[in-house]
C-alpha positions in Angstrom: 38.2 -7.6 -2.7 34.7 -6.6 -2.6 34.2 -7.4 -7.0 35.6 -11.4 -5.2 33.2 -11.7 -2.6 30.2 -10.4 -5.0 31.8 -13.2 -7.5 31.7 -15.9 -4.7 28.6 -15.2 -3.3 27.0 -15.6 -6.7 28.7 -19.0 -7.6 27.3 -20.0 -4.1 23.7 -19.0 -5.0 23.6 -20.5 -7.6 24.8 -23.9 -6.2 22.3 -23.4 -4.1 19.6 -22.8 -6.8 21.3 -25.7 -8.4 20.3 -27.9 -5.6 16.7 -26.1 -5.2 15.8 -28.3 -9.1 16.4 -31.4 -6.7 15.2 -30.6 -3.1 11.7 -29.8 -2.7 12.2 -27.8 0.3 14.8 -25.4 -1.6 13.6 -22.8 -3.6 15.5 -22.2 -6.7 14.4 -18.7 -8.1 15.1 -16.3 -5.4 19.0 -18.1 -5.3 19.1 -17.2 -9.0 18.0 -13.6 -8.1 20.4 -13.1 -5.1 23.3 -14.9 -7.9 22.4 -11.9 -10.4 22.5 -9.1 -7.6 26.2 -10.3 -6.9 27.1 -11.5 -10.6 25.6 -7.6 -11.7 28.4 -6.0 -8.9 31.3 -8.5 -9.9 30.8 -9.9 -13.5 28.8 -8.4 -16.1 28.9 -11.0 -18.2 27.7 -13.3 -16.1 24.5 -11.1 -15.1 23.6 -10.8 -18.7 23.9 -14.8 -19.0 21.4 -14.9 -16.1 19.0 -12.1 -17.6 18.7 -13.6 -20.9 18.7 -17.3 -19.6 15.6 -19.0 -20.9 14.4 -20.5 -18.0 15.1 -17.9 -15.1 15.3 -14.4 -17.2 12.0 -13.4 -16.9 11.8 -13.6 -13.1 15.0 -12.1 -12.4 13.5 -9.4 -14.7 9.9 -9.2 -13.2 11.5 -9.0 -9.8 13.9 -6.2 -10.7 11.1 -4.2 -12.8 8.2 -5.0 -10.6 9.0 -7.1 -8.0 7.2 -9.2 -9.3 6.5 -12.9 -8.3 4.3 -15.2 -11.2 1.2 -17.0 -9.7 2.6 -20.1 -10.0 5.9 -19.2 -8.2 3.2 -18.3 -4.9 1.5 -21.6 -5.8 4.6 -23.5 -5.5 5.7 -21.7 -2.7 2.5 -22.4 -0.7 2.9 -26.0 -1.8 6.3 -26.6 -0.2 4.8 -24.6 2.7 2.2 -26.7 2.9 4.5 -29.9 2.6 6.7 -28.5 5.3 3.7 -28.1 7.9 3.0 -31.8 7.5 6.4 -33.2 7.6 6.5 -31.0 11.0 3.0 -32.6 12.3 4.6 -35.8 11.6 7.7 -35.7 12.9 8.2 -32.9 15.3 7.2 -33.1 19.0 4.2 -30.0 20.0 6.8 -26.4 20.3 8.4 -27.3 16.9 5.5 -28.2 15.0 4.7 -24.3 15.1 7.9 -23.4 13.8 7.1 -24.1 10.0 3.2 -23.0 10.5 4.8 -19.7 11.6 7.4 -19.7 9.0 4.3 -20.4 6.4 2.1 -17.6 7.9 4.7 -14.7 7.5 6.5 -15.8 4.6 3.4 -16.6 2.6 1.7 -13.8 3.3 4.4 -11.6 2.3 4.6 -13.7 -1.3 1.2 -13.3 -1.6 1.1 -9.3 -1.2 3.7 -9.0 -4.4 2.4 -8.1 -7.8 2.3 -10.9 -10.5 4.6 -11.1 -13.2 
């Protein structure tokens, strides 16, 4: 049971990765992480096709070595911050707007504090 929800929860990260290529607001990386942590407890081949994957390997690996975050993962991630906080001055009345300034503040500054891959 537990080997099926791992398995699950990993096809559902990745989706969601997936969908994180298209959206800008979606990060992709850290869904391709949390889609190894559960492949790694329900299917080892699938981890190992994450790990070696040319394109998301070495950050699954930096993380799990290092946790490790490259500089231009932070700058992307400050990016979208940054694009959220004006979406939110646009549309969002005065007690919302701070919700995504917030979000930005404590997120980022946790990104920011992690060692570079």
């Amino acid at each position: 049971m537990k080997r099926h929800f791992f398995l699950v929860s990993g096809w559902a990260s990745l989706g969601l990765g997936a969908l994180g290529a298209f959206l800008p607001l979606l990060p992709t990386v850290p869904f391709v992480i949390l889609a190894a942590f559960c492949f790694a407890r329900s299917s080892p081949r699938l981890e190992s096709w994450l790990i070696t994957h040319p394109r998301f390997g070495h950050h699954i690996v930096a993380w799990r070595e290092k946790g490790a975050i490259s500089r231009r993962g932070k700058l992307a991630a400050t990016a979208a911050f940054a694009f959220s906080i004006v979406l939110a001055a646009i549309f969002s009345p005065w007690p919302w707007v701070m919700a995504p300034v917030i979000a930005a503040a404590v997120t980022g500054s946790w990104i920011w504090t992690r060692p570079e891959a």
